[in-house]
C-alpha positions in Angstrom: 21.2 -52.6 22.8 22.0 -55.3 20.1 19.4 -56.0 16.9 19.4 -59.1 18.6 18.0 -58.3 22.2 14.8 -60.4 22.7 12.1 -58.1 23.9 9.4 -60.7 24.3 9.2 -64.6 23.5 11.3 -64.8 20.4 10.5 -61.5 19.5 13.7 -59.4 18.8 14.6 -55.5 18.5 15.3 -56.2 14.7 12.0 -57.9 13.9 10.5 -54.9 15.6 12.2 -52.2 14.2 10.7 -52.6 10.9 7.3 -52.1 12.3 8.1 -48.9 14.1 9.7 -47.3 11.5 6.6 -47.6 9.3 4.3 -46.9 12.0 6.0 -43.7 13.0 6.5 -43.4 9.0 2.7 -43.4 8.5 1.7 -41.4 11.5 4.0 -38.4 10.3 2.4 -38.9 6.9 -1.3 -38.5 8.3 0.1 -35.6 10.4 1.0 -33.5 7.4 -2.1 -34.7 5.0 -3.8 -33.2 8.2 -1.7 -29.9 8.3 -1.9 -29.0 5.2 -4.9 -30.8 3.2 -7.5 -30.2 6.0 -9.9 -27.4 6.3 -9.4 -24.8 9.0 -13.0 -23.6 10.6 -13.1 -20.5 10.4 -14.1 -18.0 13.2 -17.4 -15.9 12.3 -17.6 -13.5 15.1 -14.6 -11.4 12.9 -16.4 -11.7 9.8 -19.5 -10.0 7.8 -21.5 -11.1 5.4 -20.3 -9.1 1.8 -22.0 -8.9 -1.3 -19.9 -6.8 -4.0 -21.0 -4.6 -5.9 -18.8 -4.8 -8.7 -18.7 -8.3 -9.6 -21.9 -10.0 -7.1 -19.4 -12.0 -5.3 -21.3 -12.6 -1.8 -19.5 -14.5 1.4 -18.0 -13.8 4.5 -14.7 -11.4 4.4 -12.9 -10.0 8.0 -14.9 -6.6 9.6 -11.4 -5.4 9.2 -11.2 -6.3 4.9 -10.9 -3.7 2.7 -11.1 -5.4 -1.1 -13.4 -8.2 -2.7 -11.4 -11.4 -2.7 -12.9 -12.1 -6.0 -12.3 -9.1 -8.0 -10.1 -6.6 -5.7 -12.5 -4.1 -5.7 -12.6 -1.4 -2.9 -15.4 -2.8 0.1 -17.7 0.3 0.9 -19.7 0.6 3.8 -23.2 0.0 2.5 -21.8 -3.2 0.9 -21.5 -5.0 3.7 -24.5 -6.5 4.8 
């Protein structure tokens, strides 16, 4: 296929071309501000509700987590709510 191939009226491959490459350009660019600047939900049915003891930090931390993401302290039992 030449640059010059008419696709539609007077419309050619090269006059297109342009246009695709930034379309594609800017749909790639949305794709990774969406990867990597969006927020994830988070699943609560694996979490508890914490409230250290050591610092007062208070969220939601995995059943499974063993330290406060705040201050690293060691999660006891009767700290998690």
């Amino acid at each position: 296929m030449n640059w010059d191939t008419i696709i539609f009226n007077d419309i050619t491959v090269g006059q297109i071309a342009p246009w695709a490459a930034g379309a594609l350009a800017l749909y790639v660019t949305l794709k990774i501000y969406t990867i990597f600047f969006t927020k994830k939900k988070v699943n609560l049915q694996h979490t508890v509700y914490f409230v250290c003891s050591s610092c007062q930090w208070e969220g939601h931390i995995s059943k499974f987590g063993t330290l406060c993401p705040k201050c690293a302290a060691p999660v006891r039992d009767e700290d998690r709510a």
